[in-house]
Backbone as a chain_set.jsonl record, in Angstrom:
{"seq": "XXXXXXXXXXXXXXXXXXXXXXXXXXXXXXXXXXXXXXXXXXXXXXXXXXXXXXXXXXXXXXXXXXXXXXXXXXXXXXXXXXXXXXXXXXXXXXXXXXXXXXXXXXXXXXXXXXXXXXXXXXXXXXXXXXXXXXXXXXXXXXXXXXXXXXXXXXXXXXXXXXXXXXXXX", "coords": {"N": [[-33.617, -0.634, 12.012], [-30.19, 0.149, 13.267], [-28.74, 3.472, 13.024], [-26.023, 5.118, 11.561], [-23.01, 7.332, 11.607], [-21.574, 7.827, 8.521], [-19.118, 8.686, 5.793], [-19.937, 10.79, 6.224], [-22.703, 11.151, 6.684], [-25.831, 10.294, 7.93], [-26.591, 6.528, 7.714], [-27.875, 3.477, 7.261], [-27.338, 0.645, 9.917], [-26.351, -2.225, 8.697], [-24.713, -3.953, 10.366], [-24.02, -6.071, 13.132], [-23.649, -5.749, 16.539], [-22.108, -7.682, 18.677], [-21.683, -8.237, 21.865], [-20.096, -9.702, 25.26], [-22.09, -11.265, 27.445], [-22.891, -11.215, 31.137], [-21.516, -13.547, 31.729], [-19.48, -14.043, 30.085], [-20.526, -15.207, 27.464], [-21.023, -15.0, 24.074], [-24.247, -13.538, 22.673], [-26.478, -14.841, 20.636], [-26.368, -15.411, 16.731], [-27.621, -15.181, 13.717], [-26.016, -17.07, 11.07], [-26.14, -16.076, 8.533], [-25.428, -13.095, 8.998], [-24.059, -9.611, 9.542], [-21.519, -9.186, 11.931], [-19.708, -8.167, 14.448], [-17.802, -8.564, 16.636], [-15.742, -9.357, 19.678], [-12.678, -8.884, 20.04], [-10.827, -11.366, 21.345], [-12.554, -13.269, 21.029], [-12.697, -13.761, 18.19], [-9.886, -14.136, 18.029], [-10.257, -16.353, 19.126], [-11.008, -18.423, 18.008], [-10.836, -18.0, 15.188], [-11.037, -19.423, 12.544], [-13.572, -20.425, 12.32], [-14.903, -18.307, 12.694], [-14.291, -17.507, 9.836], [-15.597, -19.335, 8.067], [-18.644, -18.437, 8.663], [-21.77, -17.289, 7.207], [-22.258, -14.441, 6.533], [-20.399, -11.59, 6.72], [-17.843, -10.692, 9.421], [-16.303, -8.272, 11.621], [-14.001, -7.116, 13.889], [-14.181, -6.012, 17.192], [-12.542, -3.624, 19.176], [-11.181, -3.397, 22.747], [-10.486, -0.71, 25.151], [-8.511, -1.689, 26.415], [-6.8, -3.505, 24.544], [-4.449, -5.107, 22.225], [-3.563, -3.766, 19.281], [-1.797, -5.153, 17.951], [-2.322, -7.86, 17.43], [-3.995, -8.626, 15.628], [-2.712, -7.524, 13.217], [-2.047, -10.027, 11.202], [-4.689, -10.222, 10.307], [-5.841, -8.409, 9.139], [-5.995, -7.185, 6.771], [-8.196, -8.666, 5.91], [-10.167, -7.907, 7.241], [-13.315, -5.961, 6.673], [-14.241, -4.384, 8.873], [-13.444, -2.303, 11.437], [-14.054, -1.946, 14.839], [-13.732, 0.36, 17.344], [-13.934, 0.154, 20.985], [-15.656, 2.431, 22.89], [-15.758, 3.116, 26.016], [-16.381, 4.875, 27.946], [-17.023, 8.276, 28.0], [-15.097, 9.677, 28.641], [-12.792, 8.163, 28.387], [-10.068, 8.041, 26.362], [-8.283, 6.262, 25.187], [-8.967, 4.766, 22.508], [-8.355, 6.75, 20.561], [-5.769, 6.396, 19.989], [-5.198, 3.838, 19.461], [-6.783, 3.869, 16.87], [-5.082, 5.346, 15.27], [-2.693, 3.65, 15.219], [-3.327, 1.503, 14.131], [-4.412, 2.75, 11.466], [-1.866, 4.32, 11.073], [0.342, 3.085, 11.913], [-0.079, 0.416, 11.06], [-1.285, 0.468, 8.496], [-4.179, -0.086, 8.233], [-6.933, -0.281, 6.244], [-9.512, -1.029, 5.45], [-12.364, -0.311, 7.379], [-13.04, 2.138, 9.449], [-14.382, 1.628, 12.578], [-16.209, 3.78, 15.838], [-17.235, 2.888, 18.712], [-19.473, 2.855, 21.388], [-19.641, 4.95, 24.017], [-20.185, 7.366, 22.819], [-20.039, 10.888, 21.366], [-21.955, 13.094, 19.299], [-20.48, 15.395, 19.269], [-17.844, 14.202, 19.278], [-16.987, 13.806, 17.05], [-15.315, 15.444, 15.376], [-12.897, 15.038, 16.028], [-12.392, 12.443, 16.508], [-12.409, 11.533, 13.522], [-10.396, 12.634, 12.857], [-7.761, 11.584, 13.503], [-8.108, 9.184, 12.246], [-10.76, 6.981, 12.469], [-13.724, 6.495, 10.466], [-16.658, 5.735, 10.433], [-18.92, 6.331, 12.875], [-20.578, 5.017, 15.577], [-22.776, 6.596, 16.797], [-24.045, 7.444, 20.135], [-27.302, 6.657, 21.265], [-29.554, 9.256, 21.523], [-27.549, 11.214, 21.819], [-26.942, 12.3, 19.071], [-27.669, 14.744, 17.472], [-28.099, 16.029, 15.126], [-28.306, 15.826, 11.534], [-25.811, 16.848, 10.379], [-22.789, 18.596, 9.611], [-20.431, 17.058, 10.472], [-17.58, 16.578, 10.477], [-16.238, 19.243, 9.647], [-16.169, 21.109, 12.189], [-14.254, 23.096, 12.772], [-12.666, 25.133, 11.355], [-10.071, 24.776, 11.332], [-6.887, 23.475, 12.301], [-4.683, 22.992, 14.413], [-2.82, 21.071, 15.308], [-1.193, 18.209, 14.43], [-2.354, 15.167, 12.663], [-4.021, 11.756, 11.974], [-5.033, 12.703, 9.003], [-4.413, 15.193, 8.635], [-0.967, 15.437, 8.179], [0.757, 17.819, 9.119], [1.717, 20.784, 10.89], [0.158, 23.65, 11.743], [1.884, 25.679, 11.358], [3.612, 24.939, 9.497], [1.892, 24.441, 7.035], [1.061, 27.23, 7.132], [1.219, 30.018, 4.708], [3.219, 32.597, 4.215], [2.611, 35.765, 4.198], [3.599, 38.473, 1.438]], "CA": [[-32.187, -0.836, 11.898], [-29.747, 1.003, 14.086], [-28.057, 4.345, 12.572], [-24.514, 5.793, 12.478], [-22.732, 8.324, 10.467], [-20.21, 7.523, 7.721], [-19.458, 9.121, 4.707], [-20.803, 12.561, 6.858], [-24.2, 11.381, 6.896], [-26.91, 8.922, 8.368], [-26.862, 5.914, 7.081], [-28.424, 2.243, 8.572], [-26.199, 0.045, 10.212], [-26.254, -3.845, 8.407], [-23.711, -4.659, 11.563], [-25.028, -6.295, 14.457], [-22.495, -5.942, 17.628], [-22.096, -8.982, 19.642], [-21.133, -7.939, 23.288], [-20.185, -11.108, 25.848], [-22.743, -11.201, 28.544], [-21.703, -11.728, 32.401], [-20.792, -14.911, 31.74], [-18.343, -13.948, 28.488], [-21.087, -15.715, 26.572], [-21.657, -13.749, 23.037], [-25.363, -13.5, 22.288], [-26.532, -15.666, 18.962], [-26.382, -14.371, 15.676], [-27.665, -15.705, 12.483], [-25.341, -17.258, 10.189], [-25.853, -15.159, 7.517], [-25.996, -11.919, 9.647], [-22.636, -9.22, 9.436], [-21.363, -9.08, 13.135], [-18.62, -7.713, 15.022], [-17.015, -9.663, 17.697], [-14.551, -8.759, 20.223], [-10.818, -9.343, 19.625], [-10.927, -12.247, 22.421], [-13.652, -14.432, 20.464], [-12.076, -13.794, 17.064], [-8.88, -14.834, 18.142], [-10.465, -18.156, 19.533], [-11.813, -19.351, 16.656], [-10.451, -17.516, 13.787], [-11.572, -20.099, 11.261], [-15.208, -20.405, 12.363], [-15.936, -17.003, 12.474], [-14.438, -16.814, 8.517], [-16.713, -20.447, 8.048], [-19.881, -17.694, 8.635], [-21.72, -16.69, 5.728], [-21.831, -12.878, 7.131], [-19.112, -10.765, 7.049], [-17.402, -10.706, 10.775], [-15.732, -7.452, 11.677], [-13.804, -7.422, 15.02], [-14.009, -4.342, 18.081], [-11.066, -3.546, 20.502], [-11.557, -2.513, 23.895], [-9.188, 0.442, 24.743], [-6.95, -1.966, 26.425], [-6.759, -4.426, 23.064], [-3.335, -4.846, 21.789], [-4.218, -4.129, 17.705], [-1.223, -5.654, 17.039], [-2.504, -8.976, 17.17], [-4.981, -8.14, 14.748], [-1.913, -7.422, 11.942], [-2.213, -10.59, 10.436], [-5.86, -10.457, 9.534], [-6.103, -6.727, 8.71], [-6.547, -7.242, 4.765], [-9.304, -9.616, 5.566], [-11.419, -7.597, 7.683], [-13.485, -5.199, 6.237], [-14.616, -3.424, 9.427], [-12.645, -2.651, 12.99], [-14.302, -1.473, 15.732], [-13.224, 0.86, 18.557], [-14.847, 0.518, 21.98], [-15.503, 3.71, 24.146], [-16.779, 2.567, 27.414], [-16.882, 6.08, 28.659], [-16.758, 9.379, 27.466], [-13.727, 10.364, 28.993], [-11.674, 7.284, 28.036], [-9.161, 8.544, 25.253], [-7.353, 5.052, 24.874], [-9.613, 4.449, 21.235], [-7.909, 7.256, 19.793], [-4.055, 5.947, 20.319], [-5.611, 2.477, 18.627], [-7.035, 4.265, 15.598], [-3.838, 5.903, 14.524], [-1.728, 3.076, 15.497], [-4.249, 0.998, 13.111], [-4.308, 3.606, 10.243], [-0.736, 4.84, 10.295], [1.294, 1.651, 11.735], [-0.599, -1.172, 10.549], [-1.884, 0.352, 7.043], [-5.315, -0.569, 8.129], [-7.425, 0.336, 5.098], [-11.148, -1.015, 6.388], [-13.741, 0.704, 7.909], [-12.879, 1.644, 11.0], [-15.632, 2.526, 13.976], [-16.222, 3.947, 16.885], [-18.54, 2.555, 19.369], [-19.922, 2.909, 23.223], [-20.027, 6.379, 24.491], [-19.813, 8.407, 21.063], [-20.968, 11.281, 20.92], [-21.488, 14.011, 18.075], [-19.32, 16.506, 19.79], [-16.379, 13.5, 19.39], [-17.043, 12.845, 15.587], [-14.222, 16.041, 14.225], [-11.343, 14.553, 17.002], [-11.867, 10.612, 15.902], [-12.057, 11.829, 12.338], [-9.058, 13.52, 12.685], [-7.356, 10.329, 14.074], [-9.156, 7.811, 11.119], [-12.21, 6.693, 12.138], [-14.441, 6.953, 9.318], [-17.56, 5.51, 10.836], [-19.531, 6.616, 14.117], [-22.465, 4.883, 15.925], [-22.888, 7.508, 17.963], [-25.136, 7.033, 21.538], [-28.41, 7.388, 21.916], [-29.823, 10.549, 22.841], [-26.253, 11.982, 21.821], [-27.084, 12.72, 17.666], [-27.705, 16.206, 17.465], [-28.614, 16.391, 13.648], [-28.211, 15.321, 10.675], [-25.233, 18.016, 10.251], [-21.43, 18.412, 8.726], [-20.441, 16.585, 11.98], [-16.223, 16.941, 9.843], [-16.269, 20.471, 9.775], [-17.03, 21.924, 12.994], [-13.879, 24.013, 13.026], [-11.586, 25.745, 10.482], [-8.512, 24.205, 11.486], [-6.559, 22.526, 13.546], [-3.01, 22.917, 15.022], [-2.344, 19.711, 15.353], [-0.745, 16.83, 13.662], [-3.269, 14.339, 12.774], [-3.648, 11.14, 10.202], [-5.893, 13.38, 8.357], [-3.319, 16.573, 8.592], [0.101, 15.348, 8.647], [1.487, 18.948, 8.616], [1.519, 21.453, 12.041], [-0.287, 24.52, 11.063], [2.749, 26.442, 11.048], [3.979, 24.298, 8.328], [0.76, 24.942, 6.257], [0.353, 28.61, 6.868], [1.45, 30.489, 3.934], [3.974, 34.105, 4.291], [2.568, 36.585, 3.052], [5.053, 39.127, 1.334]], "C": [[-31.456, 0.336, 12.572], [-28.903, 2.035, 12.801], [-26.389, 4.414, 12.731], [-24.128, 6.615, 11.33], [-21.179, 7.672, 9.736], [-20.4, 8.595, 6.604], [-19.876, 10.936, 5.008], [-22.522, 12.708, 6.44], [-24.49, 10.156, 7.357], [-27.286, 7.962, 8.227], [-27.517, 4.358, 8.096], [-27.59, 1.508, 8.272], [-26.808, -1.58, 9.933], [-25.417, -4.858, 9.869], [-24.495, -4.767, 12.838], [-23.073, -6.073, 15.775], [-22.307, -6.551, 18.58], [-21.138, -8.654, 20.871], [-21.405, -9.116, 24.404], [-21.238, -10.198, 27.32], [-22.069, -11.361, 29.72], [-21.296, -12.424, 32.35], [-19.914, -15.23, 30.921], [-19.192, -14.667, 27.577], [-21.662, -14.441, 25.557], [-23.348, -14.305, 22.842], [-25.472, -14.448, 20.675], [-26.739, -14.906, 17.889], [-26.747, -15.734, 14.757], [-26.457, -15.925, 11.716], [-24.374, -16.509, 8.867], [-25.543, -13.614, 8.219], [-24.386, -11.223, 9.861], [-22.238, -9.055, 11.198], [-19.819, -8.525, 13.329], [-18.753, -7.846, 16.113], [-15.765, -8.949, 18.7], [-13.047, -9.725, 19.681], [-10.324, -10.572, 20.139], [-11.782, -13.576, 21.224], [-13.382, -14.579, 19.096], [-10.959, -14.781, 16.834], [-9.196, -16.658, 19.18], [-11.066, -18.766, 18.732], [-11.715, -18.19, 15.384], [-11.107, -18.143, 12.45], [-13.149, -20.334, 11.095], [-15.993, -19.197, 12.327], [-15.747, -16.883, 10.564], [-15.405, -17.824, 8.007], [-18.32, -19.134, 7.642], [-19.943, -17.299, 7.08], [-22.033, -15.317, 5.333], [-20.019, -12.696, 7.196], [-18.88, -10.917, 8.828], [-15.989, -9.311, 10.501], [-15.085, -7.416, 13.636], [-13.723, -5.9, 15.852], [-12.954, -4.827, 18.939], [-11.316, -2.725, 21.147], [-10.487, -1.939, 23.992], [-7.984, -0.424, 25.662], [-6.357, -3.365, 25.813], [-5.357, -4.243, 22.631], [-3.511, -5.116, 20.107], [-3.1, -4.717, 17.161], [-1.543, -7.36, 16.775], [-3.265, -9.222, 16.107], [-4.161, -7.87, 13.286], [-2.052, -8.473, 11.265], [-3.448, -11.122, 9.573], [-6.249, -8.979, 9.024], [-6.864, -6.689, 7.049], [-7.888, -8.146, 4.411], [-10.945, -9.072, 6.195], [-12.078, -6.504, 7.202], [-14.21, -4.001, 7.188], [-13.842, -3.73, 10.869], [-13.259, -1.871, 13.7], [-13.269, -1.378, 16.985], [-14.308, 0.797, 19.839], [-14.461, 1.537, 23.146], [-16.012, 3.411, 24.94], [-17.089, 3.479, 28.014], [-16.435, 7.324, 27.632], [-15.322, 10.268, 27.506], [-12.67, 9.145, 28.596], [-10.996, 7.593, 26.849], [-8.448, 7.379, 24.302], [-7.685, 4.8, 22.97], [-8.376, 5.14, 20.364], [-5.898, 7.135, 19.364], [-4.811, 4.564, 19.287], [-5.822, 3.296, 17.142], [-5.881, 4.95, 14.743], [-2.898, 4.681, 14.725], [-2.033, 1.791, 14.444], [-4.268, 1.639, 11.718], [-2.457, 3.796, 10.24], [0.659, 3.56, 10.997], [1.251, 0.896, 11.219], [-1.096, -0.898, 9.611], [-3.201, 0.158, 6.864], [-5.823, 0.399, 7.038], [-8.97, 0.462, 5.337], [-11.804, 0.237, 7.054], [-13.202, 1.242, 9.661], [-13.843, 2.627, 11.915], [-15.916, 3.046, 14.679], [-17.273, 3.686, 17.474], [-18.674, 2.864, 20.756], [-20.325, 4.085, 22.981], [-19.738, 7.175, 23.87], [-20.699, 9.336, 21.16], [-20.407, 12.253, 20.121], [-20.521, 14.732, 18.669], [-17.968, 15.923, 19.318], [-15.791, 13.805, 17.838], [-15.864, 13.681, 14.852], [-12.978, 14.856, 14.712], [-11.108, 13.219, 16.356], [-12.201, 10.992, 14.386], [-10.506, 11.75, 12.164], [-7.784, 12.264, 12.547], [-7.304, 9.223, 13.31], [-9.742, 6.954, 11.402], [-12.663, 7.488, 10.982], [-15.97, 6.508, 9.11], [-17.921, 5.784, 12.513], [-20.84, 6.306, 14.551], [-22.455, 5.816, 17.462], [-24.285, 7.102, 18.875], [-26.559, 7.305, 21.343], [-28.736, 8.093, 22.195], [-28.866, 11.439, 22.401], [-26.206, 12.493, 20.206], [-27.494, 14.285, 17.766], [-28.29, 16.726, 15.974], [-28.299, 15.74, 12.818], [-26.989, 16.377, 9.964], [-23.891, 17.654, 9.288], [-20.824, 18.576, 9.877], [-18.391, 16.916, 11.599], [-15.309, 18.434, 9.895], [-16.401, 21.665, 10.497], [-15.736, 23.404, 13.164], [-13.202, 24.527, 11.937], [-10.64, 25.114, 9.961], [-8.209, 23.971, 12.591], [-5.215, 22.87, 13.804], [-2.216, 21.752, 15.191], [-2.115, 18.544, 14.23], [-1.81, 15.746, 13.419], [-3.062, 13.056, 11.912], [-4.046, 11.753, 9.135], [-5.216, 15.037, 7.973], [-2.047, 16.216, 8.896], [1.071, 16.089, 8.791], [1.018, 19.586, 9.51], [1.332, 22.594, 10.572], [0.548, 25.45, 10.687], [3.101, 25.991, 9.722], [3.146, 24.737, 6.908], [0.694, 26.443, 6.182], [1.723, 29.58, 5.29], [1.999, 32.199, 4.5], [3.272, 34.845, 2.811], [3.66, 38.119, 2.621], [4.713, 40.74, 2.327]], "O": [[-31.975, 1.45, 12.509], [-28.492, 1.493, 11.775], [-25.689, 3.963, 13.638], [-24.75, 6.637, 10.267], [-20.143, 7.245, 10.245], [-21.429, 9.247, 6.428], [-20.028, 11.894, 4.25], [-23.251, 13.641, 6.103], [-23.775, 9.156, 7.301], [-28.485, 7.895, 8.5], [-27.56, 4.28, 9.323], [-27.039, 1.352, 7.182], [-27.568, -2.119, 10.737], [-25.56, -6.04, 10.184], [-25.266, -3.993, 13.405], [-21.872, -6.273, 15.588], [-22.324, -5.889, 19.618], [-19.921, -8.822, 20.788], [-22.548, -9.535, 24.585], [-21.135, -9.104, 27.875], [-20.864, -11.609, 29.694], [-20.255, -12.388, 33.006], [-19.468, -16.373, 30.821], [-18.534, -14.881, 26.559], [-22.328, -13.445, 25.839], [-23.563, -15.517, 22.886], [-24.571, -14.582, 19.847], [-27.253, -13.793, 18.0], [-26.365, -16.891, 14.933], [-25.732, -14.933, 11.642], [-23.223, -16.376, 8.45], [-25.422, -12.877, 7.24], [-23.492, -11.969, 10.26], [-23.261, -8.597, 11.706], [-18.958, -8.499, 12.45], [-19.698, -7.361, 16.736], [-15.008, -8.07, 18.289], [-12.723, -10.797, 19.17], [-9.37, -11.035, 19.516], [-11.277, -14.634, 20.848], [-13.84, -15.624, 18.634], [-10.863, -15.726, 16.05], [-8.517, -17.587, 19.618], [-11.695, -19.792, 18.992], [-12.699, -17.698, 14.83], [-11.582, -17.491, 11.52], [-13.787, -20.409, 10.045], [-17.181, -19.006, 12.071], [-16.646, -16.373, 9.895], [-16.284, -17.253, 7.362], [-18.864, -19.066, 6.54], [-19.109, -17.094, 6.198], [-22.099, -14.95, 4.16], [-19.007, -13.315, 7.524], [-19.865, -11.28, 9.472], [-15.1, -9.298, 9.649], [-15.882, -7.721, 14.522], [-13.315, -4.866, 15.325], [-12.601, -5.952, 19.294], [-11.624, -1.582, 20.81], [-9.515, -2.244, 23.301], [-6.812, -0.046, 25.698], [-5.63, -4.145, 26.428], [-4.999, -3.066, 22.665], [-3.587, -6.243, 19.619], [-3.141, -4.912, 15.946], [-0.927, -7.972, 15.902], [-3.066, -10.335, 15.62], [-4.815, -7.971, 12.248], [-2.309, -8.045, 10.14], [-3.47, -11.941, 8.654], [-7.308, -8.858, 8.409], [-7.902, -6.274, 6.533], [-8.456, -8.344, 3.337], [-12.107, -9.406, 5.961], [-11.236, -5.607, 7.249], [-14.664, -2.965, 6.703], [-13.635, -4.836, 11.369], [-13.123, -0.724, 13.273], [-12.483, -2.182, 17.487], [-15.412, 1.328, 19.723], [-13.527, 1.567, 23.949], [-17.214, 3.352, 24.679], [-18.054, 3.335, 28.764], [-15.649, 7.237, 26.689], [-14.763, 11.091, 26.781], [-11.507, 9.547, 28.553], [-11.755, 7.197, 25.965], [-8.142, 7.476, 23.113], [-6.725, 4.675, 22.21], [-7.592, 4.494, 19.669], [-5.161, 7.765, 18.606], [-4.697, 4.802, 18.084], [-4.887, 3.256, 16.343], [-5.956, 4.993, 13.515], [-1.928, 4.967, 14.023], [-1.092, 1.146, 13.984], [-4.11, 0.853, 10.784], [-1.854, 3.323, 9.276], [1.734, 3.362, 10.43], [2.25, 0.371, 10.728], [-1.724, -1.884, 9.226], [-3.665, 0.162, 5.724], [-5.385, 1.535, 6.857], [-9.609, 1.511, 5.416], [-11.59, 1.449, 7.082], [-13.108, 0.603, 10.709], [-13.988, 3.849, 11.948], [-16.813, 3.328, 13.886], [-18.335, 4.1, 17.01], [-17.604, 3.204, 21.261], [-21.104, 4.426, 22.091], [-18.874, 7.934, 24.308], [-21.905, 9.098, 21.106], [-19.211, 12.508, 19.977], [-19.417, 14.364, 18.267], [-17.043, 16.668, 18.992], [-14.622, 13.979, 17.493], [-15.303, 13.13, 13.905], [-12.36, 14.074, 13.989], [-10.064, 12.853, 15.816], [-12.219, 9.822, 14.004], [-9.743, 11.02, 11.531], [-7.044, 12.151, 11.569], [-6.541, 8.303, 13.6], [-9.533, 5.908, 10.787], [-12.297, 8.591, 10.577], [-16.567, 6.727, 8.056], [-17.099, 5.392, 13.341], [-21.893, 6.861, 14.237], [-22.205, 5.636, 18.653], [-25.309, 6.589, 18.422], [-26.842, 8.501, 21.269], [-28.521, 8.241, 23.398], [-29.206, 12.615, 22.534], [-25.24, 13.236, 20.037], [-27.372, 14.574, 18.956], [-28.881, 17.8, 15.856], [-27.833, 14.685, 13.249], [-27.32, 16.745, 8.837], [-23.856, 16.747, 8.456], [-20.595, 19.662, 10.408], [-17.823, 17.503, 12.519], [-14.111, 18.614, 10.112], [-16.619, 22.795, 10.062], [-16.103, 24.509, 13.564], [-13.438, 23.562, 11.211], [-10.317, 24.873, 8.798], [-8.831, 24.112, 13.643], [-4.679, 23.043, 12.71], [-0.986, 21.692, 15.178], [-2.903, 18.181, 13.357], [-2.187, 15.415, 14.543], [-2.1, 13.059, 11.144], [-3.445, 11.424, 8.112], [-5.635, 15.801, 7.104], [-1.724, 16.633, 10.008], [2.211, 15.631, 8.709], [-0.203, 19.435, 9.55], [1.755, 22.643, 9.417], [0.208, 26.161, 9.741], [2.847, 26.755, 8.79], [3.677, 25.255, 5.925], [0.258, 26.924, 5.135], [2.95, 29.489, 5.278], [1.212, 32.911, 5.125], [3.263, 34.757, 1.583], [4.351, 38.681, 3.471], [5.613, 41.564, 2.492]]}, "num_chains": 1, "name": "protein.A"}
């Protein structure tokens, strides 16, 4: 079973991730089996994916508009982000716009080109799950924690460090 970190540790991933082949055809999945679907194949059959007797969790590529996704939010219990590259940033504009516009409450993922190095930044942001790459795990560590602090505004810090720092007399 494939890995990923939640929770700030290692756990095995029940989610299968159904990616359309060249031909936009998704791969088959068992019935029963939890999957996550792109945003495209969700929204074409909304009622057959909830029909399944798996959970169905949907991913958004970074140029996914999550607002279409507002009226099923309370139903899904997992949202995937897709990183197609390492340098693509777009995820992290979705995950806050998901957490602090849209209330999302769910799980939310990060997938593709993840690696540990990413896991404080899309924390920071609210992801709260990471299947990080291949090859790209580094340990079994306190992947949350890598720095002190932060300067920045976050969902996770809604307060500039100035704000936070304490005068002393």
């Amino acid at each position: 079973m494939p890995q990923f970190i939640k929770d700030g540790r290692l756990q095995a991933d029940h989610w299968r991730l159904l990616r359309p082949d060249e031909s936009d055809k998704l791969p088959d999945a068992d019935p029963a089996e939890d999957v996550i679907v792109p945003l495209a194949s969700w929204l074409a059959d909304v009622d057959g994916w909830r029909a399944r007797g798996g959970s169905v969790g949907v991913y958004l590529s970074p140029d996914d508009d999550p607002a279409q996704l507002q009226p099923y939010l309370a139903e899904l219990a997992l949202i995937a982000v897709d990183f197609p590259a390492f340098t693509d940033g777009r995820g992290y504009s979705l995950a806050r716009l998901l957490r602090e516009r849209y209330d999302y409450a769910g799980e939310l993922r990060a997938v593709g080109d993840v690696w540990a190095d990413l896991i404080r930044p899309l924390w920071q942001v609210g992801f709260d799950a990471f299947a990080v790459k291949d090859g790209k795990l580094l340990d079994d560590g306190d992947y949350y924690n890598t720095f002190s602090d932060s300067y920045q505004v976050t969902y996770r810090q809604p307060l500039p460090l100035f704000r936070r720092r304490v005068t002393r007399p």
